[in-house]
VODRENLO-493885 format. One record per atom (N, C-alpha, C): x, y, z; atom name. Coordinates in Angstrom, 2 decimals. Layout:
N
<<X; Y; Z>; 'CA'>
...
This chain:
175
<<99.26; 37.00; -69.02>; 'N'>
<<99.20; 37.83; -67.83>; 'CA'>
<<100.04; 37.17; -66.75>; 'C'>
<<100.46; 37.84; -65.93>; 'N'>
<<101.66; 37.20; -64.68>; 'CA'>
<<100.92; 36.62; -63.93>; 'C'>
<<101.62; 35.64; -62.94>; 'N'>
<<101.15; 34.83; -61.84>; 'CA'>
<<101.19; 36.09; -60.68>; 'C'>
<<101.19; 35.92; -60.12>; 'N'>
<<101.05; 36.08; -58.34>; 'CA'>
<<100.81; 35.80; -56.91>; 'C'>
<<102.47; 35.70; -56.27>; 'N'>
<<101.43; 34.40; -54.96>; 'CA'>
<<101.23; 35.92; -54.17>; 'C'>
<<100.20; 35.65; -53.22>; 'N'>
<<99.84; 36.93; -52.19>; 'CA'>
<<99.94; 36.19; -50.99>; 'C'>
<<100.90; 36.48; -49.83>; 'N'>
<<100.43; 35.69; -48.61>; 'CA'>
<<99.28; 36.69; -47.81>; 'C'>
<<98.98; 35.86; -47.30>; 'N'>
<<97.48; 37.35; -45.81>; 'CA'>
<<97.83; 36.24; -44.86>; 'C'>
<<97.99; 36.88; -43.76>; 'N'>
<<97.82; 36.70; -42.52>; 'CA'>
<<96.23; 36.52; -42.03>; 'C'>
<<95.56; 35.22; -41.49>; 'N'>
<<94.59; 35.19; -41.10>; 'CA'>
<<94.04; 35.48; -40.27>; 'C'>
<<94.93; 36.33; -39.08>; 'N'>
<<94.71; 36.89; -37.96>; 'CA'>
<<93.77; 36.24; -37.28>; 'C'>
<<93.66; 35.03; -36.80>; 'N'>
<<92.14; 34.64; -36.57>; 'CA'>
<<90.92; 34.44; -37.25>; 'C'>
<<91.09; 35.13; -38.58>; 'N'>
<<89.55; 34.82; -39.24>; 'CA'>
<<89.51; 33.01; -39.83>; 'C'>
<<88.29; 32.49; -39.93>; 'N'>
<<87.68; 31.67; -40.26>; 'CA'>
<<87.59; 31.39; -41.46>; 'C'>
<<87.16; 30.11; -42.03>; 'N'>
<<87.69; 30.10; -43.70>; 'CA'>
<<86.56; 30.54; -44.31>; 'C'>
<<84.53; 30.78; -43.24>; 'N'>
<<83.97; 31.43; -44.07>; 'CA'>
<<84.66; 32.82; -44.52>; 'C'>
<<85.02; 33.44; -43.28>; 'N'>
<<85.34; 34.82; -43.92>; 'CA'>
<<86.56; 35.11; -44.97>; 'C'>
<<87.66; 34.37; -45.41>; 'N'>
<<88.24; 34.15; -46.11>; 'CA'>
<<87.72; 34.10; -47.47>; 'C'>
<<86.42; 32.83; -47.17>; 'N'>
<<85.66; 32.96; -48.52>; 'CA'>
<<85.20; 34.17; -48.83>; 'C'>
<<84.61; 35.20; -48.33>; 'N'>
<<83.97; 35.98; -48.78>; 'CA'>
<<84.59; 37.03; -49.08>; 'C'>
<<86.02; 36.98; -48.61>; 'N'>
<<87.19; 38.15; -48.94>; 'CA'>
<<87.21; 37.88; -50.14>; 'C'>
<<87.63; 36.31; -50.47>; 'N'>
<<88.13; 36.19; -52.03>; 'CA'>
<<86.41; 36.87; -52.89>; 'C'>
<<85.68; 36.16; -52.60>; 'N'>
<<84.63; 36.49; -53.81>; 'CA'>
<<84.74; 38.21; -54.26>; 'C'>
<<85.24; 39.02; -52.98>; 'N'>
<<85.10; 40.62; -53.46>; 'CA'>
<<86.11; 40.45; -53.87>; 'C'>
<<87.57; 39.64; -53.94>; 'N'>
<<88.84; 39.97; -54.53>; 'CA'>
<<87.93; 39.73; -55.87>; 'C'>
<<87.61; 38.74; -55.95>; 'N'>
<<87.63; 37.92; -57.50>; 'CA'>
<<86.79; 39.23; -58.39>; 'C'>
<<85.68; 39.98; -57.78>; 'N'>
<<84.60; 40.83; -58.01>; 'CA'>
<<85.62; 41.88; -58.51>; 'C'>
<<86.29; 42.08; -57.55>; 'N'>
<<87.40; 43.47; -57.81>; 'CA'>
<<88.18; 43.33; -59.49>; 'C'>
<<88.34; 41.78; -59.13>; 'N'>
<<89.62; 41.48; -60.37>; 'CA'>
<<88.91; 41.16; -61.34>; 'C'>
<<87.54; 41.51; -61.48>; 'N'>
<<86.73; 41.01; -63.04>; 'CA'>
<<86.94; 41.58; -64.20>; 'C'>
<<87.57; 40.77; -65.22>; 'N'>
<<87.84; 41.07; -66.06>; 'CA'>
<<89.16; 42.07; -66.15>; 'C'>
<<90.05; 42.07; -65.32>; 'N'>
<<91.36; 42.45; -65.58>; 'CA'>
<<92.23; 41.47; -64.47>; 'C'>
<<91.94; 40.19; -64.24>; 'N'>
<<92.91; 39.12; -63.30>; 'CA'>
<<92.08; 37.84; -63.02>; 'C'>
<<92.28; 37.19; -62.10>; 'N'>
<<91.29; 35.77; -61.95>; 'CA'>
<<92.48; 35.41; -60.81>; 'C'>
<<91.65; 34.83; -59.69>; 'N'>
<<91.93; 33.93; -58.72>; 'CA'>
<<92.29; 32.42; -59.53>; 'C'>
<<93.21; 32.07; -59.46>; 'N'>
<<93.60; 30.37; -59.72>; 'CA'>
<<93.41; 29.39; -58.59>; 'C'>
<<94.12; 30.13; -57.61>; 'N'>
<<93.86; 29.17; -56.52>; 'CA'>
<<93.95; 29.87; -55.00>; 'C'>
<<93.44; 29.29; -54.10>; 'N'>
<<93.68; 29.92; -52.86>; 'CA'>
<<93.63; 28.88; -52.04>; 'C'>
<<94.69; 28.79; -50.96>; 'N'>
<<95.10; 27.68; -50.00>; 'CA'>
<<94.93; 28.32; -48.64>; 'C'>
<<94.46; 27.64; -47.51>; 'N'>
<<94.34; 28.36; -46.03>; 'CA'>
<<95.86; 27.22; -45.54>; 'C'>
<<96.84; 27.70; -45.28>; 'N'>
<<98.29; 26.79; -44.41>; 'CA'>
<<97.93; 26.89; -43.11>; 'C'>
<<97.29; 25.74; -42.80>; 'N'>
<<96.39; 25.60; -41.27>; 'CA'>
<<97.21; 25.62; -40.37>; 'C'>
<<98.79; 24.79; -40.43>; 'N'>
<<99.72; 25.42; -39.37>; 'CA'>
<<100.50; 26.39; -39.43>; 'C'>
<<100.14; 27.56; -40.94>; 'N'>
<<100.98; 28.48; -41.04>; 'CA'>
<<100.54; 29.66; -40.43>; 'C'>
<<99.02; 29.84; -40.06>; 'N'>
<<97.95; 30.99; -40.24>; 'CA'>
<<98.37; 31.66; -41.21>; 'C'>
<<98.59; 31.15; -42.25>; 'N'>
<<98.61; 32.23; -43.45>; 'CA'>
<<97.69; 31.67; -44.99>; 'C'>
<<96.77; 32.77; -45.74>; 'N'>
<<96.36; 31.99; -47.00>; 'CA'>
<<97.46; 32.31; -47.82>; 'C'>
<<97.29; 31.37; -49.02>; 'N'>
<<98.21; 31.81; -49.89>; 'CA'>
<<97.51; 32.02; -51.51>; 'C'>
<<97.48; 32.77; -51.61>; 'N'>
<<96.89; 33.54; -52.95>; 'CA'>
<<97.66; 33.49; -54.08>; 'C'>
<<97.27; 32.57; -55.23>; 'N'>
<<97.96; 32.73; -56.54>; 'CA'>
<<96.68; 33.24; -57.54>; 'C'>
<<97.18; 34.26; -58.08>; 'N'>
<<96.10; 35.30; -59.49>; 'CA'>
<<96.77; 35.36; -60.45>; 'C'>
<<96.27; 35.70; -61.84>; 'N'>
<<96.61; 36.76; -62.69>; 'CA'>
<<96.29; 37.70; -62.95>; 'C'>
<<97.24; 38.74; -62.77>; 'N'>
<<96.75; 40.47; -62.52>; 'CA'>
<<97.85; 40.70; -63.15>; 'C'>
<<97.13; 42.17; -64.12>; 'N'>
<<98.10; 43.08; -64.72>; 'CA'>
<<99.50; 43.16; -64.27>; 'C'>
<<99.20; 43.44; -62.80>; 'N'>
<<100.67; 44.20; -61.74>; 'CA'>
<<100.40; 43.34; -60.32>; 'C'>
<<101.32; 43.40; -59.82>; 'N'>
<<101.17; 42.84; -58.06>; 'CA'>
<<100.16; 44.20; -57.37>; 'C'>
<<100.77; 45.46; -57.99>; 'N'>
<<99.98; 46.76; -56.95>; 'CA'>
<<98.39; 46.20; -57.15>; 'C'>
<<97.73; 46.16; -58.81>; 'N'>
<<96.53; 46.31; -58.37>; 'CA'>
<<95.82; 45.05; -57.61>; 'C'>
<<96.54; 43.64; -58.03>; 'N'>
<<96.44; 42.59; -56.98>; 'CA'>
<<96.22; 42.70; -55.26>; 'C'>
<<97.25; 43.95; -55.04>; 'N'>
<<97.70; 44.24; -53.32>; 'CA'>
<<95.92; 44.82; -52.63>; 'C'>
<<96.02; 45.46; -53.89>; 'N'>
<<94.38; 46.97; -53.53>; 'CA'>
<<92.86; 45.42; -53.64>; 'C'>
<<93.35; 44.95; -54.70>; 'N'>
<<92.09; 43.88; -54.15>; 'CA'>
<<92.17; 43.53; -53.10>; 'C'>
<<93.00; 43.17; -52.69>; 'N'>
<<92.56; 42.04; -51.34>; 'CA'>
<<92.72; 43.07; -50.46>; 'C'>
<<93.18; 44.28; -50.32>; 'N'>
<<92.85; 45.13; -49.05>; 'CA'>
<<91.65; 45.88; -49.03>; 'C'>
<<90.72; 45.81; -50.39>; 'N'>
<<89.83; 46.74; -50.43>; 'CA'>
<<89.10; 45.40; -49.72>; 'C'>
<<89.09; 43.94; -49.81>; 'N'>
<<87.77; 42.89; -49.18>; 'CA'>
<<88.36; 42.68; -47.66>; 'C'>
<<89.23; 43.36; -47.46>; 'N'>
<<89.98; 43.50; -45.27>; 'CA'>
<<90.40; 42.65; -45.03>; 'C'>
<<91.72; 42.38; -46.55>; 'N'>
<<93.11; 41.95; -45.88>; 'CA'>
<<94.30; 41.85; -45.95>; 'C'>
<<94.61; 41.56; -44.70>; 'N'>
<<96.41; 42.08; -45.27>; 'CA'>
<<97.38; 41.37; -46.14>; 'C'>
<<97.85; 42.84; -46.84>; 'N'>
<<99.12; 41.74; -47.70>; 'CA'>
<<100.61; 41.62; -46.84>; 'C'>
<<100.67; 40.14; -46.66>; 'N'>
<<102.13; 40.59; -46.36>; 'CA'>
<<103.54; 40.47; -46.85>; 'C'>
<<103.03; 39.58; -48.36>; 'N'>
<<104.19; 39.63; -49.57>; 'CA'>
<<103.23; 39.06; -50.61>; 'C'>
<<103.75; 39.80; -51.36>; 'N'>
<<102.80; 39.83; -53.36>; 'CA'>
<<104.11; 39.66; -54.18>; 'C'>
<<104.31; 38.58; -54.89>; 'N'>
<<105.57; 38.98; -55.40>; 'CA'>
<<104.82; 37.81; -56.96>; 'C'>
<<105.72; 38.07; -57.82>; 'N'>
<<105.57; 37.45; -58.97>; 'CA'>
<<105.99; 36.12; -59.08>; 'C'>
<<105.33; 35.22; -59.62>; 'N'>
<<105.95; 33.61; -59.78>; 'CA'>
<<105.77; 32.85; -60.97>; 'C'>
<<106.15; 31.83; -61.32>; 'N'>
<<106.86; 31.00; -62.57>; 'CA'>
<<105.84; 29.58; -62.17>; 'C'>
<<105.14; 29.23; -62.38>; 'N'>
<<104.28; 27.82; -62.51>; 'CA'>
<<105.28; 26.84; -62.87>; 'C'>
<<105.59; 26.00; -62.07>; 'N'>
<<106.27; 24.97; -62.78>; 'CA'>
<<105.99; 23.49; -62.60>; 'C'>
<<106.01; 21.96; -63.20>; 'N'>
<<105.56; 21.11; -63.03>; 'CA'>
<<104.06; 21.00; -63.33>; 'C'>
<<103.29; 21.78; -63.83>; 'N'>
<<101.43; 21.62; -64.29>; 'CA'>
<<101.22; 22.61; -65.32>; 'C'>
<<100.50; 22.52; -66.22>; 'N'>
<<100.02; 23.76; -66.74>; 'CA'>
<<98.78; 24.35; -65.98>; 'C'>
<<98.87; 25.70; -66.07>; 'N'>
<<97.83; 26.67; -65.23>; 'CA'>
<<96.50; 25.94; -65.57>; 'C'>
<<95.92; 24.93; -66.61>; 'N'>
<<94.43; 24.88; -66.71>; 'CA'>
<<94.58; 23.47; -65.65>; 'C'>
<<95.46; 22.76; -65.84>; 'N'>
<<95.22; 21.73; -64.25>; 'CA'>
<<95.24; 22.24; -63.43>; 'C'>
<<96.20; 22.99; -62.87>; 'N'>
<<95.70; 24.00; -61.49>; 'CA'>
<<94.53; 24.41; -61.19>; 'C'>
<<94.04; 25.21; -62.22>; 'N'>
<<92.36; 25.23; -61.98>; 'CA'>
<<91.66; 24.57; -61.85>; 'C'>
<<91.54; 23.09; -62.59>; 'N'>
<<90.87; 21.89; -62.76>; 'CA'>
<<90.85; 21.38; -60.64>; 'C'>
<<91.89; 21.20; -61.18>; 'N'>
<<92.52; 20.03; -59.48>; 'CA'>
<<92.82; 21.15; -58.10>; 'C'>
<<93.01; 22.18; -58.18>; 'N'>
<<93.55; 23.03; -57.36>; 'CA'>
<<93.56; 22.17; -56.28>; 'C'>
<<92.18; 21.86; -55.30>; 'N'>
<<92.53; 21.14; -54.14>; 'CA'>
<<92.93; 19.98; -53.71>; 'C'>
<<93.47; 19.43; -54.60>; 'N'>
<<93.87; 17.99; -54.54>; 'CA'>
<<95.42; 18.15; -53.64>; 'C'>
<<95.80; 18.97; -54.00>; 'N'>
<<97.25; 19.14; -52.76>; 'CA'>
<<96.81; 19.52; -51.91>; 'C'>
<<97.42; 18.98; -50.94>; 'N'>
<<97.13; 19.00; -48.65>; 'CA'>
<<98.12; 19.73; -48.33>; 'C'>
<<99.75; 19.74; -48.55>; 'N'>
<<100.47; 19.86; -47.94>; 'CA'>
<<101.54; 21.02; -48.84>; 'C'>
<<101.76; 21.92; -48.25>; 'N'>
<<102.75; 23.08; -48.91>; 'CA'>
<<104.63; 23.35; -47.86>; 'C'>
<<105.22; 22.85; -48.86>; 'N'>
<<106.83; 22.98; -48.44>; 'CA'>
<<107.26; 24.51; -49.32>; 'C'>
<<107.48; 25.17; -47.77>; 'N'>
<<108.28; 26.67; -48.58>; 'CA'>
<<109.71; 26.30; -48.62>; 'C'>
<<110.45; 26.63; -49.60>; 'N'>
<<112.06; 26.84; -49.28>; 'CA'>
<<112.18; 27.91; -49.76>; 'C'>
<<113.08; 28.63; -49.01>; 'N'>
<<114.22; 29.65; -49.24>; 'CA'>
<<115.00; 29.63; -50.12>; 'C'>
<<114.94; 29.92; -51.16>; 'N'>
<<116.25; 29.52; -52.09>; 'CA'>
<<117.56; 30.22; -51.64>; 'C'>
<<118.51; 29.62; -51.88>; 'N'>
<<119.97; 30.03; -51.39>; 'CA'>
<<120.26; 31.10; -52.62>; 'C'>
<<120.85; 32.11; -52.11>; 'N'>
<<121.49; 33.28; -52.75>; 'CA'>
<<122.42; 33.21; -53.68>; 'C'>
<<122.42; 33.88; -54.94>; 'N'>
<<123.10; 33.54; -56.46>; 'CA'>
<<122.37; 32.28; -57.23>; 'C'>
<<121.50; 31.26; -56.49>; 'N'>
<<120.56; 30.96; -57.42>; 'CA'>
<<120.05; 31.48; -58.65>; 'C'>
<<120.29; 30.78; -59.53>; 'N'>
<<119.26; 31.34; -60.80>; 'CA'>
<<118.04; 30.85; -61.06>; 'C'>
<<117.05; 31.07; -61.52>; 'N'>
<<115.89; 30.26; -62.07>; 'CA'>
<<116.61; 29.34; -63.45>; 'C'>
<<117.31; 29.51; -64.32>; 'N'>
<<118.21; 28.29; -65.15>; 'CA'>
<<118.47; 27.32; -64.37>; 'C'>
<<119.36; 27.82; -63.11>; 'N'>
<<120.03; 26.31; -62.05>; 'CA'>
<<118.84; 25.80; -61.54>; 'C'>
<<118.07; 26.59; -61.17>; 'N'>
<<117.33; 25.90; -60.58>; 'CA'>
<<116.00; 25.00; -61.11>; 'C'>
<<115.41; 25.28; -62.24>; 'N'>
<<114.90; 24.45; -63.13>; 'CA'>
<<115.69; 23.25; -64.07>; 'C'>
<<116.93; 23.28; -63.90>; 'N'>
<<118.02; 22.34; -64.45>; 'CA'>
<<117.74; 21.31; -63.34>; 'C'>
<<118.02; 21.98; -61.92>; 'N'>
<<118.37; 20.88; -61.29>; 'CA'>
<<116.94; 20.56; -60.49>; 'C'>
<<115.71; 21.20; -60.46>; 'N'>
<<114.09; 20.32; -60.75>; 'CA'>
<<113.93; 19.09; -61.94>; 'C'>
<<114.45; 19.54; -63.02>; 'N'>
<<114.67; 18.49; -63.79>; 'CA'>
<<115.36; 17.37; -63.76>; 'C'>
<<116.22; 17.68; -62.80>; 'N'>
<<117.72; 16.60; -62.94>; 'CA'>
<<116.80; 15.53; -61.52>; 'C'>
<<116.58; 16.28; -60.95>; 'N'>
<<115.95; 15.60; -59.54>; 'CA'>
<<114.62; 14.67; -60.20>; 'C'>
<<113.53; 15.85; -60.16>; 'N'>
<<112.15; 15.20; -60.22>; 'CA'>
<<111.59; 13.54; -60.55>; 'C'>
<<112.28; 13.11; -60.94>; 'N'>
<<112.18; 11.64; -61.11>; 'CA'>
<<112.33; 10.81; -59.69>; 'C'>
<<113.08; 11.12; -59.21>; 'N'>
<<113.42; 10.57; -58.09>; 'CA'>
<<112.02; 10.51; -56.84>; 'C'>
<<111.09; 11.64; -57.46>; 'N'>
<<109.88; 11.30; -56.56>; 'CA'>
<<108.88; 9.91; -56.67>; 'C'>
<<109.82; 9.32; -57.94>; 'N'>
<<109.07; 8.14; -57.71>; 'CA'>
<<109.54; 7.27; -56.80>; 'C'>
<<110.96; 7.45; -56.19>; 'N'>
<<111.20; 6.52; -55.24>; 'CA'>
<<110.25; 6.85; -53.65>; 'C'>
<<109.16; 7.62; -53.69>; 'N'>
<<108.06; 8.02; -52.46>; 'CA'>
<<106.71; 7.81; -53.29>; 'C'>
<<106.31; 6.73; -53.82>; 'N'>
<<105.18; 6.76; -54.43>; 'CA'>
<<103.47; 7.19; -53.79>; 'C'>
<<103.96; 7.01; -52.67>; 'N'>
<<102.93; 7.57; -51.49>; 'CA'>
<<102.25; 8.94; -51.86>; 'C'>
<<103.36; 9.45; -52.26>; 'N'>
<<103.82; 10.95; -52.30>; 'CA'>
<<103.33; 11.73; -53.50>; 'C'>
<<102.25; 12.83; -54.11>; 'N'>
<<102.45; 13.08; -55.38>; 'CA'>
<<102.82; 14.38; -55.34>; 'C'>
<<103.79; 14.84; -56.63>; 'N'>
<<104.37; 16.26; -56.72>; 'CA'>
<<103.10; 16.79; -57.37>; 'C'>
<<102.62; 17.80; -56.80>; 'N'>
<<101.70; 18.25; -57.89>; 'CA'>
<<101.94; 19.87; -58.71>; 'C'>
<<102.58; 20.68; -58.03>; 'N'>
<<103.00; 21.95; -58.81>; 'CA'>
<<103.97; 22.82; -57.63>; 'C'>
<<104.91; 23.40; -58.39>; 'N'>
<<105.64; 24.40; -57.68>; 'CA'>
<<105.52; 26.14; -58.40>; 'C'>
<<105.34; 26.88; -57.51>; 'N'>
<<105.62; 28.77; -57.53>; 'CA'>
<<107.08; 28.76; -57.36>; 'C'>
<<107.70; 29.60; -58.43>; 'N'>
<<108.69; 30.04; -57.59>; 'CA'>
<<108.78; 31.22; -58.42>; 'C'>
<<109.09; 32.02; -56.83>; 'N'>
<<108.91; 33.81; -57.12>; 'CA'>
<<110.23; 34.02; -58.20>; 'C'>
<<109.92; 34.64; -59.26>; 'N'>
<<110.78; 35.91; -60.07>; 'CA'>
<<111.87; 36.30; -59.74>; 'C'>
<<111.53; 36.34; -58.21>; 'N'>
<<112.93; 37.03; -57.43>; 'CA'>
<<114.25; 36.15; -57.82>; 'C'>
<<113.71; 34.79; -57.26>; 'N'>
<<114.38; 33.68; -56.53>; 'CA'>
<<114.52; 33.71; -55.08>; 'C'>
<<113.78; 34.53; -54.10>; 'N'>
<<113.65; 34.41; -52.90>; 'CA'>
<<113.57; 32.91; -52.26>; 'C'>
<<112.36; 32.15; -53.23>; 'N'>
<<111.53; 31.07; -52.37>; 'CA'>
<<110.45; 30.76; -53.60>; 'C'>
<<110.69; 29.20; -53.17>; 'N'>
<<109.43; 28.29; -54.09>; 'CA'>
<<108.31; 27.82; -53.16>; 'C'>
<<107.47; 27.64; -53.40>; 'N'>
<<106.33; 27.22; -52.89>; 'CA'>
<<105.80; 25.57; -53.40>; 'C'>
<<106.19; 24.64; -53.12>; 'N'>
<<105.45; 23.32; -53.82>; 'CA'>
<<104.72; 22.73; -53.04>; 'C'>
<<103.65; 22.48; -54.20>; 'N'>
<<102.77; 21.37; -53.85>; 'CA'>
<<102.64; 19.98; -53.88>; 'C'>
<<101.90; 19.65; -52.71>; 'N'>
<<101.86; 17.62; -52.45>; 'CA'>
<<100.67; 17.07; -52.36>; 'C'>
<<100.31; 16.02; -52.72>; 'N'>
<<98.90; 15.49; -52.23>; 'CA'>
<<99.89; 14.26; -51.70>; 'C'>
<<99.23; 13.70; -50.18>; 'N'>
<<99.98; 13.07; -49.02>; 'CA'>
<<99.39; 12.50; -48.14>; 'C'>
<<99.47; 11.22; -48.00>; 'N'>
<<99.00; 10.84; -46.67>; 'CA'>
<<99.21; 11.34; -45.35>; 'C'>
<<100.43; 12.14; -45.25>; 'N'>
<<101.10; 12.56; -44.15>; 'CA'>
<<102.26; 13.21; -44.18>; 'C'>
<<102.31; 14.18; -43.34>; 'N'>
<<103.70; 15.06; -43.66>; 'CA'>
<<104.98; 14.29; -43.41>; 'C'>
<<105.18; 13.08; -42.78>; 'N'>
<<106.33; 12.42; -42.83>; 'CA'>
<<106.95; 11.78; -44.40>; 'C'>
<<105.89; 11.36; -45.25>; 'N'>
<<105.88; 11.18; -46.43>; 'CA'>
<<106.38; 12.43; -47.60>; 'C'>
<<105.45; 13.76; -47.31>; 'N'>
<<106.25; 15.18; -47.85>; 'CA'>
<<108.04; 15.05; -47.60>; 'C'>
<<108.02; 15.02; -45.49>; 'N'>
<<109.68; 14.88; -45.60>; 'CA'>
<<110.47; 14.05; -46.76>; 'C'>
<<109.78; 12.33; -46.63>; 'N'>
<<110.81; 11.65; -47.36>; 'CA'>
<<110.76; 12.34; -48.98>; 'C'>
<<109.85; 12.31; -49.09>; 'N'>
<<109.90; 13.04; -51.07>; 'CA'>
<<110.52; 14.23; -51.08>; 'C'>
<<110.77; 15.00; -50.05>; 'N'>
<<111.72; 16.02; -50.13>; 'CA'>
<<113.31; 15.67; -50.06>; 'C'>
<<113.41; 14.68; -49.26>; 'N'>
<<114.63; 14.38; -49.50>; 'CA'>
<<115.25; 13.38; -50.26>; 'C'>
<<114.06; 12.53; -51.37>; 'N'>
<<114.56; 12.17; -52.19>; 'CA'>
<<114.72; 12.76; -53.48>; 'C'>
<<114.50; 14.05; -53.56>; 'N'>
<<114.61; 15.24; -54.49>; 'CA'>
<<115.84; 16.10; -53.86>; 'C'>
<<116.57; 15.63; -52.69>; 'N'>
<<117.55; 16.53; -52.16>; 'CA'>
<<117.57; 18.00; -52.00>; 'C'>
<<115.79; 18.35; -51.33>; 'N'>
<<115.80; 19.78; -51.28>; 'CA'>
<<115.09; 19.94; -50.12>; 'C'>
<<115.35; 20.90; -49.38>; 'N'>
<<115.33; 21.30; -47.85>; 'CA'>
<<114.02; 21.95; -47.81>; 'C'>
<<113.78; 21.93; -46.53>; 'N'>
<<112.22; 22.52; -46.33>; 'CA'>
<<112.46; 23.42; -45.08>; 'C'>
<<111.80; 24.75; -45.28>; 'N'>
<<112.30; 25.67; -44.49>; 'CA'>
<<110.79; 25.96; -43.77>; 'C'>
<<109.70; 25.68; -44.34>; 'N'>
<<108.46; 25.55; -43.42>; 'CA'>
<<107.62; 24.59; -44.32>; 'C'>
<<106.77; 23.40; -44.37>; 'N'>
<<105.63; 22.64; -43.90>; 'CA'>
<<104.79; 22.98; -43.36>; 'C'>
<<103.35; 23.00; -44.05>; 'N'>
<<102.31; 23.22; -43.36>; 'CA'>
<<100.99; 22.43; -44.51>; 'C'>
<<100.32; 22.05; -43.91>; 'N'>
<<98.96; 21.30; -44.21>; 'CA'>
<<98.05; 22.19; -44.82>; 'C'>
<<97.58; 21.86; -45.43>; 'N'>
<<96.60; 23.09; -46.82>; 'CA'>
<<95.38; 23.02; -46.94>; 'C'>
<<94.26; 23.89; -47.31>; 'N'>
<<93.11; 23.26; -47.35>; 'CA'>
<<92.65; 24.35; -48.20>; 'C'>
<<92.27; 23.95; -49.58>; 'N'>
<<91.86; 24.85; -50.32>; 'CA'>
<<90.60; 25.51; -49.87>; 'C'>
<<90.67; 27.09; -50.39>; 'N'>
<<89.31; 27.93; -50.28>; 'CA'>
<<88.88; 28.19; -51.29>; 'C'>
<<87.65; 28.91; -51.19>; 'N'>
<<86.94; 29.40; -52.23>; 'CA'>
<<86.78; 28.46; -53.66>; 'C'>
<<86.63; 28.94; -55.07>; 'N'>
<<86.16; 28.48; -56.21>; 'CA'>
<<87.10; 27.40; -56.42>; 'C'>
C-alpha cells in the first residue's frame, strides 16, 4: 500500500486535540490504511502525517471528516529505515529538515547521490540520520534527526552537502 505525508495546519489547536483528530483518522482508516507516524513541527505550526492508504483522496476525507485541514497529501518513498522501525522508534527524531528539491531531479539522482553522501554523517556523530520521505513528485524530501540541537542538524546537513529550506523541532503525536 503507498506512503503518504499529509501536512494540517494547526491553526492554534493543542497537541491534545491533534490527538484526538488522529484517533478518528486512524478509526476512519480501519482496515483500509494505518497511521505510521505523526509529528507536531513546533516552529512550523504544521503536523505532518505519514499513512498507508489506498489513494491520497481517501487519506484527504479522513482527516477532514476528524476537523482538519489538508494542505498537501502527496505520495512518498521511505528511504534510509524500513517502515517496521518507523513504527517501532517513530519518536526518537526531534528535528525535521524540508528541502525543495531542485527541478529535473530524478528520484535515481537523487538516491545515487543519498548514497554517495550518507556516510559522511558520520563525520557529525552528535547527529543521527534516522529516515527520509521524499514525495513521488520530487517536489521535496522530508528527513529525519535525533539531535542535541539544531546547530548540529545544520552541521550534518552540510556534511551531506544538502541545503535546508525549513528546520523545525518535532514532537511526535499520538500512537
Amino acid at each position: 500500500m503507498p506512503l503518504y505525508l499529509v501536512e494540517i495546519p494547526l491553526g492554534g489547536r493543542g497537541e491534545a486535540e491533534v490527538v484526538e483528530a488522529l484517533d478518528a483518522i486512524s478509526k476512519a482508516l480501519e482496515g483500509d490504511g494505518e497511521i505510521i507516524e505523526a509529528q507536531i513541527g513546533l516552529e512550523a505550526g504544521r503536523a505532518f502525517l505519514v499513512a498507508e492508504a489506498p489513494e491520497a483522496a481517501r487519506l484527504e476525507q479522513a482527516v477532514q471528516r476528524a476537523g482538519l485541514e489538508v494542505t498537501q497529501a502527496k505520495e512518498v518513498l521511505l528511504v534510509g529505515a524500513e517502515l517496521e522501525e518507523v513504527k517501532a522508534k517513530a519518536g526518537k527524531a526531534n528535528y525535521l529538515v524540508e528541502w525543495n528539491l531542485p527541478a529535473g531531479l530524478t528520484m535515481e539522482q537523487y538516491l545515487e547521490r543519498k548514497k554517495e553522501k550518507s556516510a559522511n554523517y558520520a563525520l557529525v556523530p552528535e547527529v543521527s540520520f534516522e529516515r527520509t520521505y521524499v514525495c513521488t513528485d520530487m517536489s521535496k524530501c522530508l528527513c529525519f534527526y535525533d539531535s542535541p540541537g539544531e546547530e548540529w542538524v545544520k552541521k550534518a546537513r552540510e556534511a551531506v552537502e544538502a541545503p535546508i529550506d525549513s528546520l523545525t523541532s518535532i514532537k511526535q503525536v499520538g500512537a
